[in-house]
C-alpha positions in Angstrom: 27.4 -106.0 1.4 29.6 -103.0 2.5 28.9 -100.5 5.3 27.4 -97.7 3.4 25.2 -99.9 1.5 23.9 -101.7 4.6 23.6 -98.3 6.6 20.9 -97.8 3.5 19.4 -101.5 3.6 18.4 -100.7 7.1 16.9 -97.3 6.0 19.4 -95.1 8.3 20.2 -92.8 5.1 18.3 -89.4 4.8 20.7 -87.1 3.0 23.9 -86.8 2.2 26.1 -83.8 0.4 28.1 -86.1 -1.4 27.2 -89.7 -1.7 29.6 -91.2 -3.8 32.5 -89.1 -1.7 30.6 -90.4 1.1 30.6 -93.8 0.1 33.8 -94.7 -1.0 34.9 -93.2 2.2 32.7 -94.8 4.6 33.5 -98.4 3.0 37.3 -98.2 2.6 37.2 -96.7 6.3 38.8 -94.0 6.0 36.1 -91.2 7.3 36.9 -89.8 10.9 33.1 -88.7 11.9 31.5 -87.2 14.6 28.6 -87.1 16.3 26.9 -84.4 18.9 25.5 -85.1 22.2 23.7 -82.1 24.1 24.0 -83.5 27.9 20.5 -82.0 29.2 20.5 -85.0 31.2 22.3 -87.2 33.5 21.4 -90.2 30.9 21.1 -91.3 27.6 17.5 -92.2 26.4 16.6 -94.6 23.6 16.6 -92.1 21.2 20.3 -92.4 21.1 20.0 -95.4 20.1 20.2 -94.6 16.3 23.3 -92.7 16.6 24.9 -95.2 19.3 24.3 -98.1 16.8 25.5 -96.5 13.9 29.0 -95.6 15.7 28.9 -98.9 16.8 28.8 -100.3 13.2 31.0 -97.7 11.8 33.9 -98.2 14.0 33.3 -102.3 13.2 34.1 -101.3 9.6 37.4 -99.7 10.0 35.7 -96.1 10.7 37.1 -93.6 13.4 33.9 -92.2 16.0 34.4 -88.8 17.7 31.8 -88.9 20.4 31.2 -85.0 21.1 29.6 -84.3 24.3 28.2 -80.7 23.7 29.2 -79.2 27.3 29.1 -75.7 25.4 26.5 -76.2 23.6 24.2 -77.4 26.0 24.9 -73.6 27.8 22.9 -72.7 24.9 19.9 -75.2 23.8 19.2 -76.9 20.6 15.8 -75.3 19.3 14.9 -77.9 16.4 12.0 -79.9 17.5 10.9 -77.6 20.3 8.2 -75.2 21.0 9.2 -73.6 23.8 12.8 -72.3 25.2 15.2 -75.6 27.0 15.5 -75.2 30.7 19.2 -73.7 31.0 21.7 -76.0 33.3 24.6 -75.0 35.1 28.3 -75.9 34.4 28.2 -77.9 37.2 25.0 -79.7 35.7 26.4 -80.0 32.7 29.6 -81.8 33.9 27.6 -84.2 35.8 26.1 -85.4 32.8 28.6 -85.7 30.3 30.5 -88.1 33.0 27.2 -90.4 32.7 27.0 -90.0 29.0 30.8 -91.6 28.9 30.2 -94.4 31.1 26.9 -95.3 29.1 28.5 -94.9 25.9 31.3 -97.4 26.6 28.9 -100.2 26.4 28.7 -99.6 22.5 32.0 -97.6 20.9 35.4 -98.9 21.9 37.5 -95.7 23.3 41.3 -95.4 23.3 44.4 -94.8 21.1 43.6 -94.6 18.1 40.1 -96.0 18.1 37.2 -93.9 19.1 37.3 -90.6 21.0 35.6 -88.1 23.3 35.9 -84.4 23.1 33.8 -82.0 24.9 32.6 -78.7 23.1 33.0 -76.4 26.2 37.0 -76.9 25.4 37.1 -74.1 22.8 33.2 -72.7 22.9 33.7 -71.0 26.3 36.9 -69.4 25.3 35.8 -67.7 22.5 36.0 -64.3 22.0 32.8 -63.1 21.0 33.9 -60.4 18.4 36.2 -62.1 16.9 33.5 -65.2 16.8 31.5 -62.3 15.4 34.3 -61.5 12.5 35.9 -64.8 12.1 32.6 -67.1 11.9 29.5 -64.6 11.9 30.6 -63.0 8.5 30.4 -66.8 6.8 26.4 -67.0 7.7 23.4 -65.0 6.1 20.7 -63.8 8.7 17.9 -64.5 5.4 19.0 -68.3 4.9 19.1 -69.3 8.6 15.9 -67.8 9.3 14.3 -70.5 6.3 15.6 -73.4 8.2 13.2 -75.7 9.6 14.0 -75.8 13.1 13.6 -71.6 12.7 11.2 -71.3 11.1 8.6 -73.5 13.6 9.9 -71.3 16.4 9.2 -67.6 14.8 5.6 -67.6 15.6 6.4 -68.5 19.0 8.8 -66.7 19.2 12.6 -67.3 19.5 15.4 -65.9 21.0 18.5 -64.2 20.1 20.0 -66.3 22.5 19.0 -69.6 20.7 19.5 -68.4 17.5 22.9 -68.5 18.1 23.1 -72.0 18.2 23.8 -73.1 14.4 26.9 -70.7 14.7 28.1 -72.9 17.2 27.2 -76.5 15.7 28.7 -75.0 12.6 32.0 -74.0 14.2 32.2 -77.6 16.2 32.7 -79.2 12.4 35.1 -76.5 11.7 37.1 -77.4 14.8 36.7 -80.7 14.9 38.0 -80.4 11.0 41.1 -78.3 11.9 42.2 -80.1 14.6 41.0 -83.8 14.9 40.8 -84.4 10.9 37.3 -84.9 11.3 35.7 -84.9 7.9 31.9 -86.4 8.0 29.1 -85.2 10.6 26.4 -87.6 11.4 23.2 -86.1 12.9 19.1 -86.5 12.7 17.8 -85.1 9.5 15.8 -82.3 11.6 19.6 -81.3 12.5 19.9 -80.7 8.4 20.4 -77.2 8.2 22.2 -76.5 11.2 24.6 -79.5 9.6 24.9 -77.7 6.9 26.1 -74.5 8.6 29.2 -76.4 9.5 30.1 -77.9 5.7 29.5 -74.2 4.4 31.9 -73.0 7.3 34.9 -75.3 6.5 34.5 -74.9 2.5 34.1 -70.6 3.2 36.9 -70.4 5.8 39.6 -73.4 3.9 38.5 -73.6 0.5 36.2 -75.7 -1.8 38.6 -78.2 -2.4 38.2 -78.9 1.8 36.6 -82.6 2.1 33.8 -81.9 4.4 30.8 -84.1 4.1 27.7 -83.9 5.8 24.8 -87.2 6.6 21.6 -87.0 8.5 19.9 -90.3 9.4 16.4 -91.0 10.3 13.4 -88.7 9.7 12.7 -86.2 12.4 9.3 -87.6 13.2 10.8 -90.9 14.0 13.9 -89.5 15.8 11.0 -88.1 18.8 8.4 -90.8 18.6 11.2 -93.3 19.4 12.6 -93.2 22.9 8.9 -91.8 24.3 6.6 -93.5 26.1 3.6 -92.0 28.1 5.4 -88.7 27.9 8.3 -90.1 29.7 12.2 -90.9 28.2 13.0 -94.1 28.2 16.0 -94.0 29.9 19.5 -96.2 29.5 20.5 -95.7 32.9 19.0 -98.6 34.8 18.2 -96.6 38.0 15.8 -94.8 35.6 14.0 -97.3 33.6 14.8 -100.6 34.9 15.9 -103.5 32.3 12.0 -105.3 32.4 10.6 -101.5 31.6 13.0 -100.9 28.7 12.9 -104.5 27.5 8.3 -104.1 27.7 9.0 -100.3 25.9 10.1 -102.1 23.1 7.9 -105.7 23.6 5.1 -102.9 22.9 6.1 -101.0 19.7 3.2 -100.4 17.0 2.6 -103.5 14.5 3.8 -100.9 11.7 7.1 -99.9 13.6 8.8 -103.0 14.3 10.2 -104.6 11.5 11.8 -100.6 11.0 13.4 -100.8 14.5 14.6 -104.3 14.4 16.2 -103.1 11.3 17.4 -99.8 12.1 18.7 -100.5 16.1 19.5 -104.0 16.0 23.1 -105.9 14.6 20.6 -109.0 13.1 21.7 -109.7 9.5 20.1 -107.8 7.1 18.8 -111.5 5.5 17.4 -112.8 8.6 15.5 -109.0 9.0 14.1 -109.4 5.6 12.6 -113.0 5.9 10.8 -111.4 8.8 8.9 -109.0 6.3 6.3 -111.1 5.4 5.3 -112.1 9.2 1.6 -110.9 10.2 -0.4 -111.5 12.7 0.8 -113.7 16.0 4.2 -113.6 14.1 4.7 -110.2 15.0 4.9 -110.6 18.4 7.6 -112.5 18.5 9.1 -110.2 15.9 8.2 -107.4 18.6 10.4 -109.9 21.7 13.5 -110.5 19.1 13.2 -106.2 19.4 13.1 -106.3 23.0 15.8 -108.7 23.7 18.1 -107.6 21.1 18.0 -104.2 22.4 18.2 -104.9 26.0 20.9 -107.3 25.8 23.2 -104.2 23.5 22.1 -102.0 26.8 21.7 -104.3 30.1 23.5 -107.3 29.0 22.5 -111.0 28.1 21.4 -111.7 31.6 19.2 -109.2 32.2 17.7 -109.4 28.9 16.8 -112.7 29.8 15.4 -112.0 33.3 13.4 -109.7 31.5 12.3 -111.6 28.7 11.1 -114.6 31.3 9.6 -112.0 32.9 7.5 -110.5 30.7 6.0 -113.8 29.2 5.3 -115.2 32.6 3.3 -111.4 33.4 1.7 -112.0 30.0 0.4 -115.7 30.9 -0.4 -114.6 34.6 -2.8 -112.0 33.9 -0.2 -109.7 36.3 0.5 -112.1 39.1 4.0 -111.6 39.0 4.2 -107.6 37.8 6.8 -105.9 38.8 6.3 -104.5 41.9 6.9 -100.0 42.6 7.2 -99.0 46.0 4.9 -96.8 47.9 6.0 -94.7 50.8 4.1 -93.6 53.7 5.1 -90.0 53.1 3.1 -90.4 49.8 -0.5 -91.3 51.6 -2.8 -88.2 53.1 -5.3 -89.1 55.9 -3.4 -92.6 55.8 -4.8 -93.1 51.9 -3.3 -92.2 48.4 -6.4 -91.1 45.1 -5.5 -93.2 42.1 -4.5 -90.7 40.0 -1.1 -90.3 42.5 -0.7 -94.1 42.6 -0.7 -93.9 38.8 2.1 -91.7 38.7 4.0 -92.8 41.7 4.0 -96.2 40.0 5.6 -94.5 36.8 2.1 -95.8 34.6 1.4 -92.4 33.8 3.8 -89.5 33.3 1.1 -86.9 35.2 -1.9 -86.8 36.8 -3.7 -85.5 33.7 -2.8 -88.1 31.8 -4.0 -90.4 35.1 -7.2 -88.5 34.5 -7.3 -89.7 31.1 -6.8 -92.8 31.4 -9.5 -93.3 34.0 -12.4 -91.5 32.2 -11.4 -93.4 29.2 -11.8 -96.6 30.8 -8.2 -98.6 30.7 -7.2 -98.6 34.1 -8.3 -101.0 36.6 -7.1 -102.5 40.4 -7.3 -105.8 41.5 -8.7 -107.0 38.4 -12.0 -104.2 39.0 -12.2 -101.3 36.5 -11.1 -97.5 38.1 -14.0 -95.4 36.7 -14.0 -92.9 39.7 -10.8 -90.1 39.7 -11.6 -89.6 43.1 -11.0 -93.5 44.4 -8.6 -94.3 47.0 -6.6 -97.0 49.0 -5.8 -97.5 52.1 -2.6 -98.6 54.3 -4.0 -102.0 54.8 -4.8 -103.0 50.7 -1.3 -101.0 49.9 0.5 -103.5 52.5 -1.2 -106.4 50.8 -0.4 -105.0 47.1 -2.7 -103.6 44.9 -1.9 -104.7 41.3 -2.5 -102.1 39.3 -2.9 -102.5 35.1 -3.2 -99.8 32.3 -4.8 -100.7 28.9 -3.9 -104.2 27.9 -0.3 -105.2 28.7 1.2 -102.7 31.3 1.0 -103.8 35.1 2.5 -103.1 38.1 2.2 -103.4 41.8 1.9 -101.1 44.4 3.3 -102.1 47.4 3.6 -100.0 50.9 
């Protein structure tokens, strides 16, 4: 099976502009893609993980990767998905985390001469001229078709800012850079990011001609893109520090019985015959369909090792009951009158993102200490039961201990 036919085996294929273009291209490995990354963080989250993965497997067939970290960008804010305006960073910010998006992303693209590359879009987007932008790129766009894209269109009622709307010009003009001077000629990007995509391969066929070999693929449906990489309102992080290698490795021991056999396909490098024998697996089966999931991916992010310390783990917490969760850290700064409520402990131990969704989680009954069921928001622990450990567990398979 060839490249572009396993990218669509594994169900990574949403659209394309041209597929048999696309195709031939891909599988003789001769496309030079790229794909974006807006650095509103100082880490990448498992929601990269489809576009990581998909570099990683591209460059293995003879492909060239342009990792572009969207320093410029990022100045600006990506409105598809969102409801409300993105926090603005500073350069400074900015800088910081597109050096920890490089040293993450060196664990799965192979950078150097002639192999894969980075470029940063704050090279040529903060030296634009902004009426000769307006003359040179505005001109190519219609107001009436960008307001009846998608990520537009969810924003209007809301409203949306001038500011923001200005951001498929400068997606659009990336691909027409990136096309003039890196012979970039496919984009890659998350089929919510279709229109914007779009912008760029109308861009390069207005400003060099239609005979300009531009091609455009979105993978993965938007609602999949934000469900995975979430948990309890929080990102799963890559960065250790962040999420440690037991937390990511349990984020993905606990995926939905309906999602796994679609991640195992999409994120993992398990041949596509071994995936499909796994199909017909119900019941108890799942589970271990569910730890092949979790090792795979931690092993592609933490390494073999630590995908194992997790693994043993997780199945010794399981057969425990929670004797040996791992343990989160209480300070005494974090205890008032010498105590700390349980709705604090909940979120200082990282089991619930804020205290309203503590809240919620004790009214609804799936939080208990010590083995007793939480039912009062107002209950408390001392110094003395902190110092001895108080093993905290949320619904059925999330524990941890808090220890002063």
């Amino acid at each position: 099976m060839q490249i572009y036919e396993e990218l669509k085996a594994r169900g990574l294929i949403a659209q394309v502009t041209n597929e048999e273009e696309i195709r031939e291209m891909v599988n003789s490995g001769k496309a030079t893609f790229y794909i974006g990354f807006d650095c509103t963080a100082d880490s990448l989250t498992a929601g990269h993980f489809m576009a990581l993965t998909l570099m990683k497997r591209l460059q293995a067939a003879g492909n060239r990767p342009i990792a572009l970290i969207g320093g410029g960008t990022t100045m600006i804010g990506d409105p598809s998905g969102r409801t409300d305006m993105r926090k603005m960073l500073t350069r400074e910010d900015i800088n910081h985390n597109a050096e920890c998006f490089k040293r993450q992303m060196e664990r799965f693209i192979e950078f150097g001469e002639g192999k894969a590359q980075m470029v940063n879009n704050a090279d040529w987007l903060l030296n634009l001229n902004y009426i000769e932008l307006l003359r040179d790129v505005g001109a190519c766009f219609s107001v009436n078709n960008m307001l009846r894209a998608e990520c537009y269109k969810q924003r209007m009622e809301k409203g949306l800012s001038f500011f923001e709307f200005n951001y498929m010009i400068m997606q659009s003009y990336d691909f027409y850079y990136l096309f003039q001077h890196y012979n970039c000629n496919m984009q890659f990007g998350g089929d919510d990011q279709w229109s914007n995509m779009l912008g760029g391969t109308e861009l390069i066929r207005k400003k060099l001609g239609k005979d300009a070999h531009a091609m455009t693929i979105t993978l993965l449906t938007d609602s999949q893109g934000h469900k995975m990489g979430k948990t309890a309102g929080n990102a799963v992080w890559l960065d250790p520090n962040k999420t440690s290698p037991f937390d990511f490795y349990q984020y993905w021991r606990n995926v939905g019985d309906a999602d796994v056999l679609k991640c195992i396909r999409m994120l993992t490098f398990l041949p596509i015959e071994e995936i499909q024998k796994m199909e017909s697996w119900e019941g108890s089966r799942l589970n271990e369909a569910k730890e092949i999931l979790a090792f795979e991916l931690t092993k592609l992010v933490h390494g073999e090792e630590e995908a194992e310390k997790a693994q043993t783990a997780a199945r010794s917490l399981f057969v425990s009951g929670g004797d040996n969760a791992p343990e989160a850290h209480i300070s005494a700064e974090d205890l008032t009158d010498g105590a700390i409520d349980i709705l604090t402990l909940l979120v200082k131990t990282s089991l619930c993102a804020s205290k309203s969704e503590a809240r919620r989680a004790v009214e609804q009954g799936g939080v208990s200490a010590d083995g007793e069921k939480v039912t009062d928001i107002k209950a408390a622990f001392d110094e003395e039961a902190l110092k001895k450990g108080i093993l905290l567990k949320k619904g059925k398979k999330t524990f941890k201990k808090a220890v002063l």
